[in-house]
C-alpha positions as CSV (number, residue, x, y, z in Angstrom):
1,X,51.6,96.9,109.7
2,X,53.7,98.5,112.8
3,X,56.4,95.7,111.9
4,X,56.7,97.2,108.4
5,X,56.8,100.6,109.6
6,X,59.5,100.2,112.0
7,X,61.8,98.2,109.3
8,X,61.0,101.5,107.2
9,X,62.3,103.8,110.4
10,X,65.4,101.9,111.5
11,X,66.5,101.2,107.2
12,X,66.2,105.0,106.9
13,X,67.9,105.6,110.0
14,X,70.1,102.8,108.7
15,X,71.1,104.7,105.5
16,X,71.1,108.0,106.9
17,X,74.3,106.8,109.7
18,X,75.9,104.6,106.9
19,X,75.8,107.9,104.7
20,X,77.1,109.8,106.9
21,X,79.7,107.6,107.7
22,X,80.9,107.1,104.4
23,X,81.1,110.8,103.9
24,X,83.0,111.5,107.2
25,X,85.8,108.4,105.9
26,X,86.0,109.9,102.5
27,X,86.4,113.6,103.9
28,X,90.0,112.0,105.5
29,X,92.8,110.9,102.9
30,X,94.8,109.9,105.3
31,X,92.5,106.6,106.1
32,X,92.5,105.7,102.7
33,X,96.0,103.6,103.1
34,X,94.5,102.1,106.7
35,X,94.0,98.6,106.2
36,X,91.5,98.9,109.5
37,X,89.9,102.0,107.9
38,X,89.0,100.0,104.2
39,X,87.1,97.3,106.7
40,X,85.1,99.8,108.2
41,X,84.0,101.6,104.9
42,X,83.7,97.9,103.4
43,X,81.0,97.7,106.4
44,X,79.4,101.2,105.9
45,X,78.7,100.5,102.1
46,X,77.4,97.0,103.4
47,X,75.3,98.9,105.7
48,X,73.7,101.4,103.1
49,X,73.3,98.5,100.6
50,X,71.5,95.9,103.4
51,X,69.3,99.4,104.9
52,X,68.0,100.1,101.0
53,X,67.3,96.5,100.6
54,X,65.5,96.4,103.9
55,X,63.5,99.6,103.1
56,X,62.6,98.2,99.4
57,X,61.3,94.7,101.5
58,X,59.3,96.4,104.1
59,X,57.6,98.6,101.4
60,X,56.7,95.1,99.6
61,X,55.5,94.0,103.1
62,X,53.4,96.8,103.4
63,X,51.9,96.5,99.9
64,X,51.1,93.3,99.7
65,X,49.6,93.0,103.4
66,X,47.3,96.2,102.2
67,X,46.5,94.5,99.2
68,X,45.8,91.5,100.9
69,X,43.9,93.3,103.6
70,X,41.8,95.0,100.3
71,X,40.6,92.0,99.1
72,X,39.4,90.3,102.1
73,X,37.8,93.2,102.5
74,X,35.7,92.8,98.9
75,X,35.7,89.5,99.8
76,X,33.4,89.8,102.9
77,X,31.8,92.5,101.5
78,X,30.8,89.9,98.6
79,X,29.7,87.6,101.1
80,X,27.3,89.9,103.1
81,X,25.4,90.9,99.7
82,X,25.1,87.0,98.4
83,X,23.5,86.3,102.2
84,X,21.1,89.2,101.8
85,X,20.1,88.1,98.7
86,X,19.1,84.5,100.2
């Protein structure tokens, strides 16, 4: 669960540098005609795009080890009352 929860941190930290980033190149007209300038917002939108689809797999991570960590859970639980039963 700590690896899931600092995917979350950094992809939110992620978007929030790409964000910014993309706001600072499109507060500057002049780097709109700077072929160097288009690769570097190319690379900030890839940034945002790869940091929400990081956040959106860590969440799944985090579901689906709690959900698996649920039923295991009922599982043993299960378990323990069939043995007291015996």
């Amino acid at each position: 669960m700590f690896a899931e929860a600092m995917i979350m941190i950094i992809a939110i930290s992620l978007i929030a540098a790409a964000s910014i980033g993309v706001e600072c190149y499109q507060s500057k007209k002049e780097w709109e005609d700077n072929k160097t300038r288009t690769n570097n917002k190319n690379f900030l939108i890839f940034s945002i795009v790869f940091g929400i689809l990081a956040l959106f797999g860590a969440g799944a991570m985090m579901y689906m080890q709690g959900k698996t960590q649920g039923a295991t859970n009922y599982v043993k639980t299960l378990q323990a009352k069939i043995n007291n039963n015996k």
